[in-house]
C-alpha positions as CSV (number, residue, x, y, z in Angstrom):
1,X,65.5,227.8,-10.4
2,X,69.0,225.9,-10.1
3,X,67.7,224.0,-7.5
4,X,65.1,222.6,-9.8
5,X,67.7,222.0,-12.6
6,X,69.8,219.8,-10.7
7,X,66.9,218.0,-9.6
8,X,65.9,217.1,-13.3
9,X,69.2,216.7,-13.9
10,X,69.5,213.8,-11.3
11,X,66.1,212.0,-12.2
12,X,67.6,212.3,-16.1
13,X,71.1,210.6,-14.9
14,X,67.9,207.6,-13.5
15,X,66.4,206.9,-16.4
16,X,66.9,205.4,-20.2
17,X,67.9,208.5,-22.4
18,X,66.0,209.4,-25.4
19,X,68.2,209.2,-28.8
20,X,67.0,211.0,-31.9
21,X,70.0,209.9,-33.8
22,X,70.5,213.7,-33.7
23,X,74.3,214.8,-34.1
24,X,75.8,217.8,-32.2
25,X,75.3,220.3,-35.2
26,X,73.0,217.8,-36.3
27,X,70.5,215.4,-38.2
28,X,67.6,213.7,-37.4
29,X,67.0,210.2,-38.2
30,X,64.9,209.7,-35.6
31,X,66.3,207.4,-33.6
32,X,63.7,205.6,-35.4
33,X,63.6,203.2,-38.2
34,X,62.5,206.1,-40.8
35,X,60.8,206.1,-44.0
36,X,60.0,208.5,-46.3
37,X,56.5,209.5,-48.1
38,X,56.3,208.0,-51.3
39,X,54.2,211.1,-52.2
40,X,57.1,213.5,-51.9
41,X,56.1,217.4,-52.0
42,X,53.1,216.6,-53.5
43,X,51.8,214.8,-51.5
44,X,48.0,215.2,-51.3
45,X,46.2,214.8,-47.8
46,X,42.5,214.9,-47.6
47,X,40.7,215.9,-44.7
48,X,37.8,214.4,-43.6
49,X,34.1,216.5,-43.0
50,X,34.8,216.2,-39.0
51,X,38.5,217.7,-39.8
52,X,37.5,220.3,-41.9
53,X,34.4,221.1,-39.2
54,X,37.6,221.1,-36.7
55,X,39.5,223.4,-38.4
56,X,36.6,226.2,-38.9
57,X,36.5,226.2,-35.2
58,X,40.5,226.7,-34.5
59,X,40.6,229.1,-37.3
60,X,37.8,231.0,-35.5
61,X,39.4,230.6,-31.9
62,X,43.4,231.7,-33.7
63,X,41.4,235.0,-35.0
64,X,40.3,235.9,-31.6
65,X,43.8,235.4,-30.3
66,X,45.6,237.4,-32.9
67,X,43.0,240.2,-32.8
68,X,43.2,240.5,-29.1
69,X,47.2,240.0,-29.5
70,X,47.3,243.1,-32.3
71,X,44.8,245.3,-30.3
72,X,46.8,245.0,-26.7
73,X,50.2,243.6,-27.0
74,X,53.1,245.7,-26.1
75,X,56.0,244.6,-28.1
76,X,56.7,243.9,-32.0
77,X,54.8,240.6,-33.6
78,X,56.5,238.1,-35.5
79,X,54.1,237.4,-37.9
80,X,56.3,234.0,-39.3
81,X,57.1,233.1,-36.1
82,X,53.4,232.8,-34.7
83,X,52.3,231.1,-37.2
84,X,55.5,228.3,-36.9
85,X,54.4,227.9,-32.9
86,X,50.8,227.3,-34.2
87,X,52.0,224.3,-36.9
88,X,54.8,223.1,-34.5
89,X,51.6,223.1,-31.4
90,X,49.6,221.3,-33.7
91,X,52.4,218.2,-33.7
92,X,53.0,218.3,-30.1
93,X,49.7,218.2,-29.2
94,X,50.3,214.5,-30.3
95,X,52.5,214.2,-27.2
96,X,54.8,211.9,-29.1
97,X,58.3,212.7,-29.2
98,X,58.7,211.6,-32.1
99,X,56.3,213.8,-34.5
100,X,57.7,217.1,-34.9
101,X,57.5,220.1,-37.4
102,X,60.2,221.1,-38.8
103,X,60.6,224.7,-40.3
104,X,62.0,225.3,-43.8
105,X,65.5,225.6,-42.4
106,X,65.4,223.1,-39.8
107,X,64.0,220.8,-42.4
108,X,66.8,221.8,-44.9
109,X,69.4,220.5,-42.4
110,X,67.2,217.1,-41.3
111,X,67.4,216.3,-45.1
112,X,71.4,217.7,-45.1
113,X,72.1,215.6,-42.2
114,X,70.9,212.0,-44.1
115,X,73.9,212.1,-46.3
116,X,76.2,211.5,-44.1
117,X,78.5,215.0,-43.2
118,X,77.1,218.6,-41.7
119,X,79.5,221.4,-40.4
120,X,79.0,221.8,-36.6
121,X,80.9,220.9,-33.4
122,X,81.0,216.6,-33.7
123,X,79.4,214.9,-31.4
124,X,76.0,212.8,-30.4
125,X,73.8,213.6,-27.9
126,X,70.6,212.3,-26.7
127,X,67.3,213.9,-25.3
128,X,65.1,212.3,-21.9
129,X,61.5,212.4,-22.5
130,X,60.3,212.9,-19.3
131,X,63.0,215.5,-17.8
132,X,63.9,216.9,-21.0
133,X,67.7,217.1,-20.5
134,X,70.1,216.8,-23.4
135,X,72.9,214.7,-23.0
136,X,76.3,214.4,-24.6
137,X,76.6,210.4,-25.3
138,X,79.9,210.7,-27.0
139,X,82.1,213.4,-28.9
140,X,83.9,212.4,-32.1
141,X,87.4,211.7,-31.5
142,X,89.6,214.8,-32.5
143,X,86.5,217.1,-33.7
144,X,85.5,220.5,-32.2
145,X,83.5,219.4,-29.1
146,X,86.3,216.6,-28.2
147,X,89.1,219.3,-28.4
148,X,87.2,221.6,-26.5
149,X,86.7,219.2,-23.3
150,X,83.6,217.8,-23.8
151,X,82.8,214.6,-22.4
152,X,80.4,211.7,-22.7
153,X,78.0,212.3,-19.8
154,X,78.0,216.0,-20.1
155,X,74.7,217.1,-19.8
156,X,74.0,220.4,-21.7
157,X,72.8,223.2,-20.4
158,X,72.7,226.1,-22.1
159,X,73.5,226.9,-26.0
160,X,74.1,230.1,-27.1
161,X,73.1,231.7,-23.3
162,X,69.9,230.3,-23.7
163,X,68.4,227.2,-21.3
164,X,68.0,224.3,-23.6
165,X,66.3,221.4,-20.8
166,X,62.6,220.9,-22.7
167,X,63.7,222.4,-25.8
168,X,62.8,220.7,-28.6
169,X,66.3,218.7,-29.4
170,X,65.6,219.5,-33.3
171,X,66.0,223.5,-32.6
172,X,68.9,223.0,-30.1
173,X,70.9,220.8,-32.7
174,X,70.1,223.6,-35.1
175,X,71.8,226.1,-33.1
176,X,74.7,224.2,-32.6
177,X,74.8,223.9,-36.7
178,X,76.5,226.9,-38.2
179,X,79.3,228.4,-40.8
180,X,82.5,226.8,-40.8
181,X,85.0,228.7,-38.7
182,X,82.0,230.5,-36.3
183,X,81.9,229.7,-33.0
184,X,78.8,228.5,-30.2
185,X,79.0,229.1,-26.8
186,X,78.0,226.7,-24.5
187,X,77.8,225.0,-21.0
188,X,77.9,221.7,-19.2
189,X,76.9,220.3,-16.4
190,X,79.4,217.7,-15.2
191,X,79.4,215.3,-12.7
192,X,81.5,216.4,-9.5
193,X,81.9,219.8,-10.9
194,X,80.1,222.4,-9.0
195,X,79.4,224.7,-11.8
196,X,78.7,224.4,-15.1
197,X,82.0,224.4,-17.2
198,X,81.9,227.2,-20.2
199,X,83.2,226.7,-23.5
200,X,83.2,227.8,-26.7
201,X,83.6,225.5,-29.8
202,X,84.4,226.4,-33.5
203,X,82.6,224.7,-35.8
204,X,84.0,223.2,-38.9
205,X,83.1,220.4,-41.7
206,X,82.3,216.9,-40.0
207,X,82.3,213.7,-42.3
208,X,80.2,211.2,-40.2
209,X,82.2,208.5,-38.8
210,X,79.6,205.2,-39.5
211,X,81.4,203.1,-39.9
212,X,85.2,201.6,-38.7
213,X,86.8,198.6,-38.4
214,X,89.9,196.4,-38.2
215,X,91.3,192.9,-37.5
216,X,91.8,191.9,-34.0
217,X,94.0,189.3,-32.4
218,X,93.2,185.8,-33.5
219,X,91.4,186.6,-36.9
220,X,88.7,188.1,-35.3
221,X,87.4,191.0,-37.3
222,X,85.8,194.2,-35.9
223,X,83.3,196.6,-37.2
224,X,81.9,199.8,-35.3
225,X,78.6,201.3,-36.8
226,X,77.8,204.5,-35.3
227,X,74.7,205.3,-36.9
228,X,72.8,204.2,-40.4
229,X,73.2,207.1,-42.6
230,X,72.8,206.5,-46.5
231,X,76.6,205.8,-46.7
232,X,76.3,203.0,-44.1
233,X,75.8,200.3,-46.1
234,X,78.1,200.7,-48.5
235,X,80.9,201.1,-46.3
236,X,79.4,197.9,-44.2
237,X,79.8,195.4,-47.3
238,X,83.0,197.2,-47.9
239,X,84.4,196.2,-44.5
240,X,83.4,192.8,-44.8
241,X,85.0,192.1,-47.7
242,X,87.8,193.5,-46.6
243,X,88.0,191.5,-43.5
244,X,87.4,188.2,-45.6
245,X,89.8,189.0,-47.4
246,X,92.6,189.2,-44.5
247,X,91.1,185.3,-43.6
248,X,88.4,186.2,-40.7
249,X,87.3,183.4,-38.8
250,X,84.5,185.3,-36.7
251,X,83.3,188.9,-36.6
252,X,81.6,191.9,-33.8
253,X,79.3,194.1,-35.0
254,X,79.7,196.8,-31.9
255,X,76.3,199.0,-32.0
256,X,76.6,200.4,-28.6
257,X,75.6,203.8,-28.5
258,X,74.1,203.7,-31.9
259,X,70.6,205.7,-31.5
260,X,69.2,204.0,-35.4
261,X,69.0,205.9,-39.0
262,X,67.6,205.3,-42.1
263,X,65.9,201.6,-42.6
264,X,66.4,201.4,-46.0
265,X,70.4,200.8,-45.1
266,X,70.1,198.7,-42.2
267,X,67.7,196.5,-44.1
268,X,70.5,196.4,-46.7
269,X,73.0,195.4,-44.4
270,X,71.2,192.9,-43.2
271,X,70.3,191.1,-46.6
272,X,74.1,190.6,-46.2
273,X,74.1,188.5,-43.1
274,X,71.0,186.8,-43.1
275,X,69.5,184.0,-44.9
276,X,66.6,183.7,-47.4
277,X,63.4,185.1,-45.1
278,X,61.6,188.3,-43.5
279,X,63.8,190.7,-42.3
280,X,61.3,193.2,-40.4
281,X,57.6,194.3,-41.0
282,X,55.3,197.0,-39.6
283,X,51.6,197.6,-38.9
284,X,50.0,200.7,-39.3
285,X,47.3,202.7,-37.1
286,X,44.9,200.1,-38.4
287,X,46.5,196.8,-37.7
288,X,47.6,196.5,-41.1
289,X,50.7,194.4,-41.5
290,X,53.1,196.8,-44.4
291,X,56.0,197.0,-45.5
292,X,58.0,193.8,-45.3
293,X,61.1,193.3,-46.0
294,X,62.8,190.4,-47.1
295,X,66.4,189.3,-47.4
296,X,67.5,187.8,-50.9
297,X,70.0,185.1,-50.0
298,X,72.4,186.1,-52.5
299,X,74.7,186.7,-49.5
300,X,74.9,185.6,-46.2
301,X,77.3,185.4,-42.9
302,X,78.1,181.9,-41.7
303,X,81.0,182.5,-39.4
304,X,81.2,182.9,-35.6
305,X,79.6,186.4,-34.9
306,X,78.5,188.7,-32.2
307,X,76.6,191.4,-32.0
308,X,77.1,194.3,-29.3
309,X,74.5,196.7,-27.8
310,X,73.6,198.6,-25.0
311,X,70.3,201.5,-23.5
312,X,71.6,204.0,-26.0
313,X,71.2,201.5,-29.3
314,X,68.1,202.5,-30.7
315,X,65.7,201.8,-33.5
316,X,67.3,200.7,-37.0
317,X,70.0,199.6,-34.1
318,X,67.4,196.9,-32.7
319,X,65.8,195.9,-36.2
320,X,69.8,194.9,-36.7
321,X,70.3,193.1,-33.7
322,X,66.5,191.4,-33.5
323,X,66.8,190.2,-36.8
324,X,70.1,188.7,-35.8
325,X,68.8,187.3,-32.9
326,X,65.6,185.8,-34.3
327,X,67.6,184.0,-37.2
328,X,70.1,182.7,-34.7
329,X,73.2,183.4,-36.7
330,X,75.1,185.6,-33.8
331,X,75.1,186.2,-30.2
332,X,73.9,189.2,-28.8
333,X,75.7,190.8,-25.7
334,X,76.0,193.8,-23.4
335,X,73.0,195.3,-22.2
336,X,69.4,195.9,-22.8
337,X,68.6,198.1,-26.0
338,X,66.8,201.3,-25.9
339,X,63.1,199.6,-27.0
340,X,62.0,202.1,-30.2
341,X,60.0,199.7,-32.0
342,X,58.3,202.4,-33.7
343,X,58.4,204.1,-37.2
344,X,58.7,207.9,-39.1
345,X,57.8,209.4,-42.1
346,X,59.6,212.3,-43.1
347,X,56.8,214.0,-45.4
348,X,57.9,217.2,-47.1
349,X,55.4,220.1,-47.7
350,X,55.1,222.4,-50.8
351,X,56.8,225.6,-49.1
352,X,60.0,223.5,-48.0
353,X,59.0,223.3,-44.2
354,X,57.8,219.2,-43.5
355,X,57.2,217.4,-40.9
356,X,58.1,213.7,-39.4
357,X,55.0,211.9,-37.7
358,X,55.4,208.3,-36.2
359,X,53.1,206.3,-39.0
360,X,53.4,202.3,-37.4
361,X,55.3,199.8,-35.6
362,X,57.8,197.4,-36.6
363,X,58.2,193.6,-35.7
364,X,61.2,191.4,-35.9
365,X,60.9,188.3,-37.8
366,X,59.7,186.5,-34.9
367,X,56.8,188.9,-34.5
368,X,58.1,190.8,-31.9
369,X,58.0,195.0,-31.3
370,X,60.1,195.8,-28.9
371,X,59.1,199.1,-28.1
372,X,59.3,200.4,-24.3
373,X,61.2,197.1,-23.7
374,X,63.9,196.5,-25.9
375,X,66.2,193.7,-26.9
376,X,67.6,191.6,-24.7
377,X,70.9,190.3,-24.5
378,X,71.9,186.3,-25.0
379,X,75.0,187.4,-22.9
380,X,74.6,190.1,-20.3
381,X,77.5,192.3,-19.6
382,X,78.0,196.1,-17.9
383,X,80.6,197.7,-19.2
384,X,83.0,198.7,-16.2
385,X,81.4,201.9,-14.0
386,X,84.8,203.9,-15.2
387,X,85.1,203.5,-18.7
388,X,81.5,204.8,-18.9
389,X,83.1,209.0,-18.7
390,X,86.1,208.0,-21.1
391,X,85.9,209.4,-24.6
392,X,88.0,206.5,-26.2
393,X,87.9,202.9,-24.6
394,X,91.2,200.6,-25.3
395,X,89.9,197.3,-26.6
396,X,92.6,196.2,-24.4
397,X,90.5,197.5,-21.1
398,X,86.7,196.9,-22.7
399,X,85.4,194.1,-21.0
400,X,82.6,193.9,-23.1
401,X,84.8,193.7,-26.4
402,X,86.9,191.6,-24.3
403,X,84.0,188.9,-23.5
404,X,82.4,189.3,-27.4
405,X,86.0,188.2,-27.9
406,X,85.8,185.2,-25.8
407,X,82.8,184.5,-27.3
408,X,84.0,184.1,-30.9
409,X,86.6,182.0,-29.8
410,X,84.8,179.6,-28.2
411,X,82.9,179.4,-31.3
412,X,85.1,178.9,-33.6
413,X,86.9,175.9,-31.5
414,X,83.8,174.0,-31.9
């Protein structure tokens, strides 16, 4: 059984890692560019004569299983709990990632997580689709699971004595989530460690960190989004203001490890860089071309900027950097995106449970969608092999930052 652990475990360190823009103790953005219904909780869904002829059969089919399961089964049924597997089956049958059921309390925290703080343990973590192993991208500097030794790279293994490699990342996060002052146990499997380290974490209130920012040597200004939650875009224009202000004479947007969020902000933040013109647009199951956006031109950004990414920027991520790139206003650098160029509805249901179900896919302003390949760099850098395991990175020793630096300048002495 270990044996086959470690085997997933070193196919998972192979390939691209799956973000769900799901925090340690959690929310789920999806790492996706994410809508909501317009319908809300009631929301009316009609199902067709082959649906309905669909259903008879299943319903026929789930009385034969529960009569044979109350005639002969040995333990105590969990009559709520059966009936959650059969509505969360019913999404994964989709085999998409992406479209999950969410019970009432897991849907209470996806909708808690949105705003911005949760109480939990602080970090992000990120879910392979094809091994199934969660990973720990990156703890939050000076929260629980940072004082507690965990590290980026740390791939979880069990929560709460229980296995979590397969789990659905939605639950796992959930059980991370908790009162503040209780604790979770919890183990790691770490490179060149021959056991998985044990620890236990105390969870307490954690205010999101989206957004930071400051003025480098030079005049240079800096701003770090770690995820698009609903208070991203205000604190976005914020900084940028601020940073004009103090006389910036070119700018890096760092989304590196930024698995996506909410649409509705990055397409806010972007109406501040961009010109007059399409921002993004989808097309649904049909071919149908949707929901475009468009920036205003009431604002733009007309200095020397670059934009930073890497595999683990996802989603509302790339719609940032795409856009940026198609409009030619910045240079993008680092490493090839994740490549979500697909979109979720959140859709509430009347007894608080809801589900999120991948509904289209988005295009840059160029036409392009992304998904499965990602965006590709102007500039292409690797960030040194060992800063990769360190928690926090001096700007001083990133040689990305350090070439998106170079960058700017040479820009700006043109």
């Amino acid at each position: 059984m270990k044996n086959r652990y470690f085997q997933g475990m070193l196919v998972g360190l192979l390939v691209s890692t799956l973000f769900f823009g799901i925090l340690f103790a959690g929310y789920v953005k999806s790492t996706s560019t994410e809508g909501t219904s317009d319908g809300g909780s009631n929301t009316a869904i009609s199902a067709s004569n082959d649906s309905a002829l669909l259903n008879s059969k299943v319903q026929t089919k789930v009385n034969q299983l529960t009569a044979i399961i109350d005639k002969y089964y040995l333990n105590t049924i969990d009559k709520e709990k059966m009936a959650e597997g059969v509505y969360k089956g019913i999404l994964n049958s989709l085999e998409d990632p992406y479209s999950v059921y969410y019970t009432e309390s897991e849907f209470a925290d996806l909708m808690e997580s949105s705003s911005g703080s949760y109480c939990g343990i602080g970090a992000y973590v990120s879910q392979d689709i094809k091994t199934g192993i969660i990973t720990i991208v990156k703890p939050f500097e000076n929260g629980p699971a940072y004082e507690a030794g965990i590290l980026p790279g740390d791939i979880v293994y069990k929560v709460l004595g229980e296995e979590v490699t397969g789990k659905d990342l939605s639950e796992i996060v959930g059980k991370m989530k908790g009162k503040e002052g209780t604790t979770v146990d919890m183990e790691v499997v770490r490179e060149g460690e021959a056991d998985p380290i044990k620890l236990t974490i105390t969870r307490r209130e954690i205010e999101v960190p989206t957004i930071t920012y400051e003025m480098l040597d030079d005049q240079i200004g800096y701003i770090q989004i770690a995820e698009f939650d609903e208070v991203t875009g205000h604190q976005f224009r914020s900084a940028i203001d601020d940073l004009e202000k103090q006389g910036m004479k070119g700018l890096v947007i760092d989304l590196r490890n930024n698995p996506g969020g909410l649409l509705d902000t990055v397409c806010d933040m972007l109406d501040r860089m961009l010109p007059e013109g399409l921002i993004v647009y989808t097309e649904d199951k049909n071919g149908t071309r949707t929901d475009e956006v468009r920036s205003t031109a009431k604002e733009s950004f007309d200095k020397p900027l670059v934009v930073m990414v890497n595999g683990n920027s996802a989603s509302a991520s790339e719609v940032f950097a795409g856009a940026i790139q198609d409009y030619g206003i910045g240079t993008i650098l680092g490493t090839t995106s994740f490549g979500k160029g697909i979109v979720q509805s959140v859709i509430p249901l009347p007894d608080g449970s809801g589900v999120k179900v991948t509904v289209s896919k988005y295009y840059t302003p160029n036409g392009r969608n992304i998904h499965g390949t990602g965006i590709e760099p102007d500039v292409v850098v690797e960030l040194d092999e060992s800063l990769k395991t360190k928690v926090t990175v001096e700007k001083s020793e990133d040689n990305q930052l350090q070439e998106a630096i170079k960058v700017i300048e040479e820009k700006a002495n043109k």
